[in-house]
C-alpha positions in Angstrom: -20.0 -44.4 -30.0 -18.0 -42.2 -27.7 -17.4 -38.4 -29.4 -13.9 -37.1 -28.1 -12.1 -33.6 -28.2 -9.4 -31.9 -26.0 -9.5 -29.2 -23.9 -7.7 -27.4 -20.9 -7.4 -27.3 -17.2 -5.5 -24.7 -15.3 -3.1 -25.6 -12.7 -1.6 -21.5 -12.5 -0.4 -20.6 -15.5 0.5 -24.2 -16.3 -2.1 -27.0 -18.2 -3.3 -30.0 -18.1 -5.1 -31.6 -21.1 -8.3 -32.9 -20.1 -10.5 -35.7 -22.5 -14.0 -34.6 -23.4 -15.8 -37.6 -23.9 -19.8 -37.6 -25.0 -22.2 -40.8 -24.9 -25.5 -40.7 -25.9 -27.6 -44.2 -24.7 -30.8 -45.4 -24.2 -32.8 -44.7 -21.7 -35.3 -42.2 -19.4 -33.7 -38.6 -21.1 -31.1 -37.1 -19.1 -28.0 -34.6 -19.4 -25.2 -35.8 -16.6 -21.5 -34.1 -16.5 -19.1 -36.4 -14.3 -15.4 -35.8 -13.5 -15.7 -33.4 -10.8 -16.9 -30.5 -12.3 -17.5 -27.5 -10.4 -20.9 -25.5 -10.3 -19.8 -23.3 -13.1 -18.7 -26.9 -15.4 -22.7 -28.3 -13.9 -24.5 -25.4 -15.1 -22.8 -26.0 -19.1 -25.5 -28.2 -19.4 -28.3 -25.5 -19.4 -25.8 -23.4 -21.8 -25.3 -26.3 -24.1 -29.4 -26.8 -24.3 -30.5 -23.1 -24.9 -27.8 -22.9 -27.3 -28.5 -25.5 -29.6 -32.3 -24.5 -29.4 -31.2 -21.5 -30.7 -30.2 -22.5 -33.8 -32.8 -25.5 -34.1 -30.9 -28.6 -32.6 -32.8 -30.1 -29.5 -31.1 -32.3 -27.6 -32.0 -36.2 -28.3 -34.6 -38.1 -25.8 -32.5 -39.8 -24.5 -29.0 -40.3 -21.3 -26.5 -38.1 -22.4 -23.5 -38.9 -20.6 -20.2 -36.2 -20.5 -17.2 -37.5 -18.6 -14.1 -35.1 -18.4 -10.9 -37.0 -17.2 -8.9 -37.1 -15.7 -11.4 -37.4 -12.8 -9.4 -36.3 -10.3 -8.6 -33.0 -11.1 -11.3 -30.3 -9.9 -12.8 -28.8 -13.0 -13.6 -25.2 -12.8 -14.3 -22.3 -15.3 -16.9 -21.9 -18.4 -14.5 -22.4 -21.3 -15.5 -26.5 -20.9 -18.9 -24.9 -22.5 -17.6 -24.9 -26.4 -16.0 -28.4 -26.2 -18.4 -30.4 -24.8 -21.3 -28.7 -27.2 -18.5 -30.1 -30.3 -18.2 -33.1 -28.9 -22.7 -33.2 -28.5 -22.6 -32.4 -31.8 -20.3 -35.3 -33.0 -22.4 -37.5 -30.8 -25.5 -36.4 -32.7 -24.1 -36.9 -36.1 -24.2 -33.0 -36.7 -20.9 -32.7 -37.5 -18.4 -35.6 -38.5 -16.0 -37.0 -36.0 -12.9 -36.4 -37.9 -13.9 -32.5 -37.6 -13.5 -32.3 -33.6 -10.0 -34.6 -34.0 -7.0 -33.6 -33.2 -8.7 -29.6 -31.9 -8.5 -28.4 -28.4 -11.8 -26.1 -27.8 -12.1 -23.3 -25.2 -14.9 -21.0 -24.9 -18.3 -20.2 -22.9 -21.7 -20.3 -25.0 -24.6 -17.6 -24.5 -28.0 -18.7 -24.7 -28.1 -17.4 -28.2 -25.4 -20.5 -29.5 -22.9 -17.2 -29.7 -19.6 -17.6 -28.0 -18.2 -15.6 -25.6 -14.8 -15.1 -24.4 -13.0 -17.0 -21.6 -9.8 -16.7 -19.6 -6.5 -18.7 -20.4 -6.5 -19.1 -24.1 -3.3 -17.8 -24.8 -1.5 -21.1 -22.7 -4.3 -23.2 -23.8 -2.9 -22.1 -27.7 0.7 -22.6 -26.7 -0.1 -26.4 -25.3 -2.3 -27.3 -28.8 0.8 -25.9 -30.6 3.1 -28.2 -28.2 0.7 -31.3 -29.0 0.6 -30.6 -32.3 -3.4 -30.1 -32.6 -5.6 -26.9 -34.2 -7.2 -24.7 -31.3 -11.0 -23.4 -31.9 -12.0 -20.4 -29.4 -14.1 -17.7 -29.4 -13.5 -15.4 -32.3 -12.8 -12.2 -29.4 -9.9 -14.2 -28.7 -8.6 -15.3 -31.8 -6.1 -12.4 -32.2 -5.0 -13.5 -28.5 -4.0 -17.5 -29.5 -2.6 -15.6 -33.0 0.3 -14.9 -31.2 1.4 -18.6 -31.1 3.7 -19.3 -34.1 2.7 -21.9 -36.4 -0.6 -22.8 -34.8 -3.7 -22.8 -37.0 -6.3 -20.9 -34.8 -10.1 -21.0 -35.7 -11.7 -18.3 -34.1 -15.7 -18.7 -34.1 -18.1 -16.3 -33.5 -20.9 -18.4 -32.7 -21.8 -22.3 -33.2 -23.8 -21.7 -36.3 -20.3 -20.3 -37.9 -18.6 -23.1 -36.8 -20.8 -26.1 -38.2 -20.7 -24.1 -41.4 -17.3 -23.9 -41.3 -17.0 -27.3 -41.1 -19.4 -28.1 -43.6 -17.5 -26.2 -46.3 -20.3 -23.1 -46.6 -18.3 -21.0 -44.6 -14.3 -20.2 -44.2 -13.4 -18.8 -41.1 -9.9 -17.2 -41.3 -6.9 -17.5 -39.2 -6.7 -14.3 -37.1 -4.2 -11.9 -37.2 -2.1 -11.1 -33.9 -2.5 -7.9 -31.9 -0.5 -6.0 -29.0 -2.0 -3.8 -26.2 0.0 -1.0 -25.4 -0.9 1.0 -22.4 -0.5 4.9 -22.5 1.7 6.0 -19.8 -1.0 9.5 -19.4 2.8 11.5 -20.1 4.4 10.2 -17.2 8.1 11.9 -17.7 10.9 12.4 -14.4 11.0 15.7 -16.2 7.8 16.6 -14.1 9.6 16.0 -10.7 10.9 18.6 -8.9 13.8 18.7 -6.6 14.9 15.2 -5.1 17.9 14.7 -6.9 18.8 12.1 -4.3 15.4 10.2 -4.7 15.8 10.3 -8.5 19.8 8.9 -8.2 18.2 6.0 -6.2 15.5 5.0 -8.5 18.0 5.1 -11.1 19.8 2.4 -9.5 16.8 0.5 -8.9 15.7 0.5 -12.4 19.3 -0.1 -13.4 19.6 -3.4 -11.3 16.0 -4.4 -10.4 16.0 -3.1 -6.7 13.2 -3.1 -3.9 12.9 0.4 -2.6 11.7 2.4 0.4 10.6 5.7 0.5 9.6 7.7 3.9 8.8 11.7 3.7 6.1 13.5 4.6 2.7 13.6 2.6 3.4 15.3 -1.3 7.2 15.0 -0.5 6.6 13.3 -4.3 6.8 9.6 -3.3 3.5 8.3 -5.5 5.2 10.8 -8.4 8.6 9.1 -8.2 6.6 5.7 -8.2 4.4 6.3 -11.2 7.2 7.1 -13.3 9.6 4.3 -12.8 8.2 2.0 -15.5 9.2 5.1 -18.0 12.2 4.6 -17.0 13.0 0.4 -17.2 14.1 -1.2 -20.4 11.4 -2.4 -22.6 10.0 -5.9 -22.4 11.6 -8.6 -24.3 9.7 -11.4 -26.3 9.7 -13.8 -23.5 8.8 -11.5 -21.1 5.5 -9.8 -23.0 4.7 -13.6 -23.3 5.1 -14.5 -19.6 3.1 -11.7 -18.5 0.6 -12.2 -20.8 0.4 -16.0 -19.9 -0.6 -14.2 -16.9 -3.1 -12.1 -17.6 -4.9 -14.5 -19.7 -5.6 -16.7 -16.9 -6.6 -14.1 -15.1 -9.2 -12.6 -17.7 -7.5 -9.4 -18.1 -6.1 -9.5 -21.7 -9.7 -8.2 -22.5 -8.5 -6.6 -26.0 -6.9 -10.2 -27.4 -3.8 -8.8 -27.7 -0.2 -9.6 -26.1 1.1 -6.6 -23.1 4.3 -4.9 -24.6 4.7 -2.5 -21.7 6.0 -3.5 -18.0 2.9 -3.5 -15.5 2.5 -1.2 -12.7 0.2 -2.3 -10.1 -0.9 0.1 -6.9 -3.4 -1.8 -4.9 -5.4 -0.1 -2.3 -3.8 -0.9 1.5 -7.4 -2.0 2.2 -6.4 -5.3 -0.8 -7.0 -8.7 1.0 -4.5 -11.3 1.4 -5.9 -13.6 -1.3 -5.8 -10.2 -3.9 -2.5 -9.5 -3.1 -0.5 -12.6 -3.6 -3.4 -14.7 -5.3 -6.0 -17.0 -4.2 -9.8 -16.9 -4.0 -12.8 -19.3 -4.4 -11.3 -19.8 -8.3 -7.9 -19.4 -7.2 -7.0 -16.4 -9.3 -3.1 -14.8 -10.0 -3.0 -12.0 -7.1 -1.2 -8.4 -7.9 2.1 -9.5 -7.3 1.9 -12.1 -10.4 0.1 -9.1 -11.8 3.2 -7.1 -11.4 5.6 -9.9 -12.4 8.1 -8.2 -14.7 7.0 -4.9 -13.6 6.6 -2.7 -11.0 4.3 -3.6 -7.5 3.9 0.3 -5.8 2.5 0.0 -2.1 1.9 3.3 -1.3 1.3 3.4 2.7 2.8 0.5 3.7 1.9 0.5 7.5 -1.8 0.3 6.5 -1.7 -3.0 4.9 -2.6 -5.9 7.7 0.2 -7.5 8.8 -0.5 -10.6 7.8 -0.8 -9.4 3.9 2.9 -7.6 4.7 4.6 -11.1 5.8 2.7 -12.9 2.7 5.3 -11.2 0.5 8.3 -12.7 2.2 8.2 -15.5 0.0 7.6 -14.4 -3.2 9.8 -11.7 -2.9 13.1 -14.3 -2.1 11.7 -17.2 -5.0 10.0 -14.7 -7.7 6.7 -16.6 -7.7 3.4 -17.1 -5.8 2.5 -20.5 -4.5 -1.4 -20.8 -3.8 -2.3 -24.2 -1.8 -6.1 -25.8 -2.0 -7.6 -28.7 -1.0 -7.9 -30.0 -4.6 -4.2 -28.3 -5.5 -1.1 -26.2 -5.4 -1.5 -23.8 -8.1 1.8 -21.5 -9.0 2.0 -18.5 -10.8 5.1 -16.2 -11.7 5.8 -13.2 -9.6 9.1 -11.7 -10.2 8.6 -7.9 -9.3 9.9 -5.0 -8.3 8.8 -3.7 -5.2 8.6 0.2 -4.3 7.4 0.9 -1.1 6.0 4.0 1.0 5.0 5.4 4.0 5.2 8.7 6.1 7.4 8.5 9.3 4.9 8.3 11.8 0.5 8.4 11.4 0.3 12.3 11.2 3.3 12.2 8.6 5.6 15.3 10.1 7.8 13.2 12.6 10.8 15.6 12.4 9.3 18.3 11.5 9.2 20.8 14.4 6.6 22.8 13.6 3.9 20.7 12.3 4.8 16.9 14.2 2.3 15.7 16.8 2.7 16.1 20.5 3.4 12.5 20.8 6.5 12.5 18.5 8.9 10.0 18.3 6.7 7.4 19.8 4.0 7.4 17.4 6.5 7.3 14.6 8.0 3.8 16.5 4.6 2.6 17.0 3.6 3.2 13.4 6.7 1.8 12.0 6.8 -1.2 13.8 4.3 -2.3 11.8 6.6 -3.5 9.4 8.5 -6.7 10.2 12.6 -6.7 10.7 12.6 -10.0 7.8 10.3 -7.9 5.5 12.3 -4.4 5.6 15.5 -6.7 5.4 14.3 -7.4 1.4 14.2 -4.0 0.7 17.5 -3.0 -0.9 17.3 0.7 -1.3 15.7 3.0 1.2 15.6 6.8 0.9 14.3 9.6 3.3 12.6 12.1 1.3 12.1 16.0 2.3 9.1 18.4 1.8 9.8 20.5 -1.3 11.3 24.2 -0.4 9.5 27.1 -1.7 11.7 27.4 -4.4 11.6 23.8 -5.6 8.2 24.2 -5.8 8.1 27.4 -8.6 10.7 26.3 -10.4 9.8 26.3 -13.9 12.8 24.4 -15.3 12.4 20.7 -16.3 14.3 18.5 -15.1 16.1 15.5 -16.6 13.6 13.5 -18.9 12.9 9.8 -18.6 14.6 8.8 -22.4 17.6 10.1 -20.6 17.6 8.4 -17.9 16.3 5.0 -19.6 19.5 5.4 -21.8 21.7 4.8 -19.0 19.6 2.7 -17.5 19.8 0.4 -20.8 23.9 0.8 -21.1 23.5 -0.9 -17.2 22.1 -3.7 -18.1 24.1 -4.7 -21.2 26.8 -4.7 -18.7 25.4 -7.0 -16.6 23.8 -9.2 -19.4 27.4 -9.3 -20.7 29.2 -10.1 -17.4 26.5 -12.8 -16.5 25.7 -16.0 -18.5 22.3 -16.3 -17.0 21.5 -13.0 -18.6 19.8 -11.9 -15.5 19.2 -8.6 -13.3 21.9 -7.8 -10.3 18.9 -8.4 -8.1 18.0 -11.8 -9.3 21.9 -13.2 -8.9 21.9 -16.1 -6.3 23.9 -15.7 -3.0 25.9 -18.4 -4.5 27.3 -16.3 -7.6 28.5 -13.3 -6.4 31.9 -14.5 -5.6 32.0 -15.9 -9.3 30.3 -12.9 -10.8 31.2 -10.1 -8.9 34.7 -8.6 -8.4 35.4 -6.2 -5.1 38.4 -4.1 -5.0 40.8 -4.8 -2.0 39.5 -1.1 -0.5 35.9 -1.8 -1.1 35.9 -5.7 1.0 37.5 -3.9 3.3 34.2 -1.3 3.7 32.4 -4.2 3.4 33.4 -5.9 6.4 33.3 -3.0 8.6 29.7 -2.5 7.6 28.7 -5.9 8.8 30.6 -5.8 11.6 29.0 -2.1 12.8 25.7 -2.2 11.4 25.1 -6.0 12.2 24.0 -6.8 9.1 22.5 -10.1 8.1 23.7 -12.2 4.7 20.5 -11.2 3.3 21.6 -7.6 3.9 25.0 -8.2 2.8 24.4 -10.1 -0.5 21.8 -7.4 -1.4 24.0 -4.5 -0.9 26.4 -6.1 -2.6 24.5 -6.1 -5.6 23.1 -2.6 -4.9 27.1 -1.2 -5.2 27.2 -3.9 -8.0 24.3 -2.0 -10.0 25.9 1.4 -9.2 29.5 0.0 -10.6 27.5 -0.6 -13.7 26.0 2.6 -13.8 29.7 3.9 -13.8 30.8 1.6 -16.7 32.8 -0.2 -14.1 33.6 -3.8 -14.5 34.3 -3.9 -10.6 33.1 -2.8 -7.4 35.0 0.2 -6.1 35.6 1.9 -2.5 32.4 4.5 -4.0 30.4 2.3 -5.1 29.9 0.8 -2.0 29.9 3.7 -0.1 27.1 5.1 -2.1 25.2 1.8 -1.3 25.7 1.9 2.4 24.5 5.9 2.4 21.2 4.3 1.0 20.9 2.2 3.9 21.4 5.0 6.6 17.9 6.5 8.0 16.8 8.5 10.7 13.9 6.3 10.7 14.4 3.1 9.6 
């Protein structure tokens, strides 16, 4: 007899149902695992045996055969532990084989037959719920596959629970679903001082979903500005907490069960490898733009990143996802961000500055900005110079405008845009192809327009982008269509000493 149960295999945030089968023959004793498991899937096997010694089972003297098919698909990851131990046990006459039918199984086994928790359950619940089957996973992550409407979830703590449970001795009850919400430490643009300009512009990028770059000198408030943005965006709807989360499960980070309600904001360090940025590794793990997707990706210093990490964000930037090629597979996750970008003018940071910039001014502020590619500053949509706080700016007491302020505006944008477009997307996501459907220019504002091209030799990414930019600030207006202002507001965001 051949014991069978289903479990998962990742292919990015996507699965692919995978058949646990068990044989137990005669013959010299023997545990094999075929199918092409990795090291991780071969080392199950001494998982599996100090597990059931644990709670008194040894394994039989005899071939113990586990075949995982397909067999062409590489098998990687620990969570095959807790379904081929069920399926053992059906082959053993432990439990019965109607208890391991129609159940997919995820989760890694200790020594001690407990079980531990293991990336990817939330998508490995949403494809038992599309097929129809019961999902058992470690009982940490019960409150994570909860989440999954009208799927019955049995959430074990160890395998002792779970032979009792189905043995009738023990009831193990369906698990209640949980949110993580992050604290924002009191992140408020109240605590920003001055930049009334640099405030305006994240505004609009929160309003329409805009890539921005900011250049000023070291504590000109660029991080600040940053930080705060995600205070700022409209709150997460249901399909979005679930995409991200999707996310984050694969990559082992929803460590509290629980489903993200709150945008991300990722800062990695410029030091981040290629691989960590946009996703990769030995495992091929989601990088920190699919982190970021639906949030906010801040790289702070952006002429320290290697080069070749800068012009891996092309890409993702244009499609909104991350595409991660292997020998054994092309693994795609989600990366829809928004990206905010800094960097000081030149290495010392006071290019511009008379009395403080180095003696090799301008040329080491061309040298250190031609670090950044022409193609890669041509996806940023908004860029803004920012200036060392005055004296004054600095002890001023006085609060400024407060985030719920802002975010109510903000919100009123969106709804405008949600309203105008049947996709219900952002400004910044619209396809080059819908703007003349979509958008509406006044005879005065085409006009600006082409004379911007014309002087500024602007490419159609350019022009498509800060067509949405004037667009966003239309919106922000309560303007159906694009006026002479608007786009004259867009173009000033475009205009840099440096840049």
């Amino acid at each position: 007899m051949i014991a069978r149960i289903s479990t998962v295999s990742f292919q990015g945030v996507d699965v692919l149902d995978i058949d646990v089968q068990v044989q137990i023959t005669n013959g010299l004793p023997a545990f094999h695992i075929v199918g092409l498991p990795d090291k991780m899937v071969g080392e199950s096997r001494e998982r599996i045996r100090g597990a059931l010694h644990a709670i008194g089972l040894p394994l039989p003297p005899q071939r113990i055969t586990v075949n995982l098919a397909p067999a062409r698909v590489q098998k990687e990851g620990s969570h095959y532990d807790l379904p081929i131990a069920m399926a053992l046990l059906s082959a053993m006459s432990v439990i019965d084989a109607e208890d391991i039918e129609n159940k997919y199984a995820v989760g890694e086994l200790s020594l001690d037959a407990s079980i531990n928790s293991v990336p990817g359950v939330l998508p490995a619940a949403i494809q038992a719920l599309n097929k129809n089957k019961q999902l058992v996973c470690p009982a940490s992550c019960g409150s994570e596959a909860a989440w999954v409407e009208g799927l019955e979830v049995i959430a074990v703590p160890n395998l002792l629970s779970l032979m009792n449970h189905f043995k009738g001795t023990q009831v193990l009850s369906q698990p209640e679903p949980k949110a993580i919400k992050r604290e924002n430490h009191g992140l408020d643009f109240s605590d920003v001082k001055g930049q009334s300009t640099a405030k305006r512009v994240m505004e609009i990028a929160a309003a329409g979903g805009h890539n921005v770059m900011m250049i000023g000198p070291p504590g000109a408030g660029k991080s600040m500005l940053a930080a705060r943005l995600p205070t700022i965006l409209p709150d997460m709807t249901a399909k979005e907490s679930l995409d991200i989360s999707m996310v984050y499960s694969v990559a082992g980070k929803l460590i509290e069960g629980g489903l993200l309600t709150e945008r991300p904001f990722r800062e990695p360090h410029h030091s981040a490898s290629l691989p960590s940025l946009v996703g990769g590794g030995m495992h091929a793990k989601p990088g920190e733009i699919s982190l970021a997707h639906n949030g906010v990706l801040f790289l702070d210093e952006l002429p320290e990143f290697s080069r070749a990490t800068l012009e891996s964000l092309r890409q993702p930037i244009e499609t909104g996802k991350s595409v991660v090629s292997r020998a054994h597979g092309h693994f795609t996750y989600p990366a829809n961000f928004q990206l905010i970008a800094a960097m000081n003018p030149c290495r010392c940071g006071y290019m511009g500055d008379l009395d403080r910039s180095c003696s090799r001014a301008p040329r080491c502020g061309q040298d250190y900005q031609s670090k950044i590619s022409g193609p890669l500053l041509d996806r940023f949509d908004l860029f803004i110079e920012l200036a060392a706080l005055s004296p004054i700016e600095i002890s001023n007491k006085q609060a400024g405008e407060s985030s719920a302020a802002i975010q109510n505006r903000v919100m009123a944008a969106r709804q405008q845009q949600m309203a105008r477009n049947p996709k219900k997307i952002r400004n910044s996501d619209l396809a080059a192809k819908d703007l003349d459907t979509i958008l509406t220019l006044e005879t005065a504002a085409q006009e600006i327009m082409i004379k911007a091209v014309e002087k500024l030799k602007l490419s159609a990414r350019s022009y498509h982008r800060l067509l949405k930019v004037a667009q966003t600030i239309a919106d922000l207006d309560g303007q159906k269509s694009i006026q002479q202002q608007h786009v004259s507001e867009a173009l000033s965001y475009r205009l840099l000493r440096y840049v």
